[in-house]
C-alpha positions in Angstrom: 20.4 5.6 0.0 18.8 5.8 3.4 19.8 8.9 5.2 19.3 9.3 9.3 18.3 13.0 10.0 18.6 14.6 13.2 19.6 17.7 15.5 21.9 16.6 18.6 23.4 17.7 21.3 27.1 17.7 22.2 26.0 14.8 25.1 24.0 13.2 22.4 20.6 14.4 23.7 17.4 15.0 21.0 14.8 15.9 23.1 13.0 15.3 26.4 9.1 14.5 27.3 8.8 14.3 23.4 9.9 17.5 22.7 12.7 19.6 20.8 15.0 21.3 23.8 15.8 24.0 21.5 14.7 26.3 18.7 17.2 27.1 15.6 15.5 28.0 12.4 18.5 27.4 10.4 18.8 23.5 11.2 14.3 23.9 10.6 15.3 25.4 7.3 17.7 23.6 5.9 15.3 20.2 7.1 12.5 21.1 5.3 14.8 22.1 1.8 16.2 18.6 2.7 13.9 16.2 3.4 10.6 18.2 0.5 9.4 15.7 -1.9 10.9 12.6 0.0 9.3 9.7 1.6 10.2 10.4 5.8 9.9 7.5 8.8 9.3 8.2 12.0 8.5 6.3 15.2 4.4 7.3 16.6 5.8 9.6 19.2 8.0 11.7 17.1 5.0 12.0 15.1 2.8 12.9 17.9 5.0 15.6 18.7 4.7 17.2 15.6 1.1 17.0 15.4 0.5 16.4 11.6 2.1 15.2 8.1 4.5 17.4 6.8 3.8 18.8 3.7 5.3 17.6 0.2 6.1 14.7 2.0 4.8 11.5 2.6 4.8 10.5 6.2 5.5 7.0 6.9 4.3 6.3 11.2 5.9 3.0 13.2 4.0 1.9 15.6 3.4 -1.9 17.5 0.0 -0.6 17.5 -1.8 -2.5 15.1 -5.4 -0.7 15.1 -3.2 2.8 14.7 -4.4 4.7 11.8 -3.7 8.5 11.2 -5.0 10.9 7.7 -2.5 11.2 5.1 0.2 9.3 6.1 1.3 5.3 6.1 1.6 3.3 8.6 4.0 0.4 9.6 4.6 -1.7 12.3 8.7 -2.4 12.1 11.2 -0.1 10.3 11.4 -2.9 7.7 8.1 -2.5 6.8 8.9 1.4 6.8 11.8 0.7 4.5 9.6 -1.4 1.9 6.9 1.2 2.0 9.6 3.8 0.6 10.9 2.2 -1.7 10.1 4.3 -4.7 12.1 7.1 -2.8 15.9 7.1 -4.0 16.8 8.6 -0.6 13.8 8.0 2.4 14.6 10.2 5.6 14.6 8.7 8.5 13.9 11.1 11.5 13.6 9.2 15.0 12.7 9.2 17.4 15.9 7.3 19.5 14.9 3.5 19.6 14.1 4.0 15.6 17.7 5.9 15.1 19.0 2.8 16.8 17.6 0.6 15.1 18.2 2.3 11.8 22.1 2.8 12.6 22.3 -1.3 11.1 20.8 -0.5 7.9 21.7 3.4 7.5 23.5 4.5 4.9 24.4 8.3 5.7 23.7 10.4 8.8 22.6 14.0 8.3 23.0 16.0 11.2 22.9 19.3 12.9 25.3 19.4 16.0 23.9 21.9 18.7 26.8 23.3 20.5 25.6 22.8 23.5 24.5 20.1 26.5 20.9 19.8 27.5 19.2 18.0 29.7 17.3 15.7 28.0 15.5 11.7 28.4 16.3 10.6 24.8 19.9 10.8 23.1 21.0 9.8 19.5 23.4 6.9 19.1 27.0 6.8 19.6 28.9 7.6 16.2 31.4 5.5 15.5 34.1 6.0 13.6 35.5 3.1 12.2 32.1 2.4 10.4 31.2 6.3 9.8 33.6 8.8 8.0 32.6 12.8 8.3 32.5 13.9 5.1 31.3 17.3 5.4 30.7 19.6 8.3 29.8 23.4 7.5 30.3 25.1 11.3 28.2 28.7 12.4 27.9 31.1 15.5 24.7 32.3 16.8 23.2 34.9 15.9 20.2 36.9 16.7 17.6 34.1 15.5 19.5 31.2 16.5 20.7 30.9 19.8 23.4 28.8 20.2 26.3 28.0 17.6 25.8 24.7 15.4 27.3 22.5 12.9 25.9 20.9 9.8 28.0 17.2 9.5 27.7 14.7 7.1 28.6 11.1 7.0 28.7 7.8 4.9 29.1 4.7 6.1 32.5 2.9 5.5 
């Protein structure tokens, strides 16, 4: 099973100049419980962003750059080659940025996500869901509270 992870916003957006918009430790939380001891792809820049491998998991990096290399992690030049590399994991992780979540909506085979009730301003936005190949088929909802600002969903979803 391949499984796209990923926070988004009610107008779709992920982040902007590489960045997370927002901060809620619950979706950080329940990310890390997920994705521990699993193989997780990423484009360069989402890797960039956060700076290093994540630990207890191995870090697979796309890049067109052939000459890229980076410590502790594996690195690929098409999500293909991502997919191979993983393929002693059950269930690899697939965590963006947008151009790899679009790519990987073709081979995906559930989406994990946290909605973030709310609309940001942002220059990169997940994929449209679409529900004649996706069917919700959990979605635990919660308000904010004093450590996460703004209310958010947890929604799952298999492909057809």
């Amino acid at each position: 099973m391949i499984t796209i992870i990923a926070a988004v916003a009610e107008n779709r957006a992920l982040g902007k100049d590489n960045q997370l918009i927002w901060h809620l430790p619950a979706d950080l939380k329940r990310f890390k419980q997920v994705t521990l001891g699993h193989h997780i792809i990423m484009g360069r820049k989402t890797f960039e962003s956060l700076g290093k491998p994540l630990p207890n998991r191995t870090t697979i990096i796309i890049t067109r750059n052939k000459n890229y290399k980076q410590e502790g992690c594996i690195v690929v030049n098409s999500l293909s080659e991502a997919i191979e590399a993983s393929k002693t994991d059950e269930n690899p992780y697939i965590l963006g940025g947008a151009e790899i979540y679009k790519q990987a909506f073709e081979i995906a085979d559930k989406l994990d996500l946290t909605f973030v009730h709310h609309t940001f301003e942002a220059d990169a936005f997940f994929p449209e869901i679409n529900s004649t190949i996706w069917k919700e088929t959990e979605r635990t909802c919660f308000k904010s509270d004093e450590k996460n600002k703004y209310d958010y969903s947890f929604v799952s979803y298999l492909r057809k």
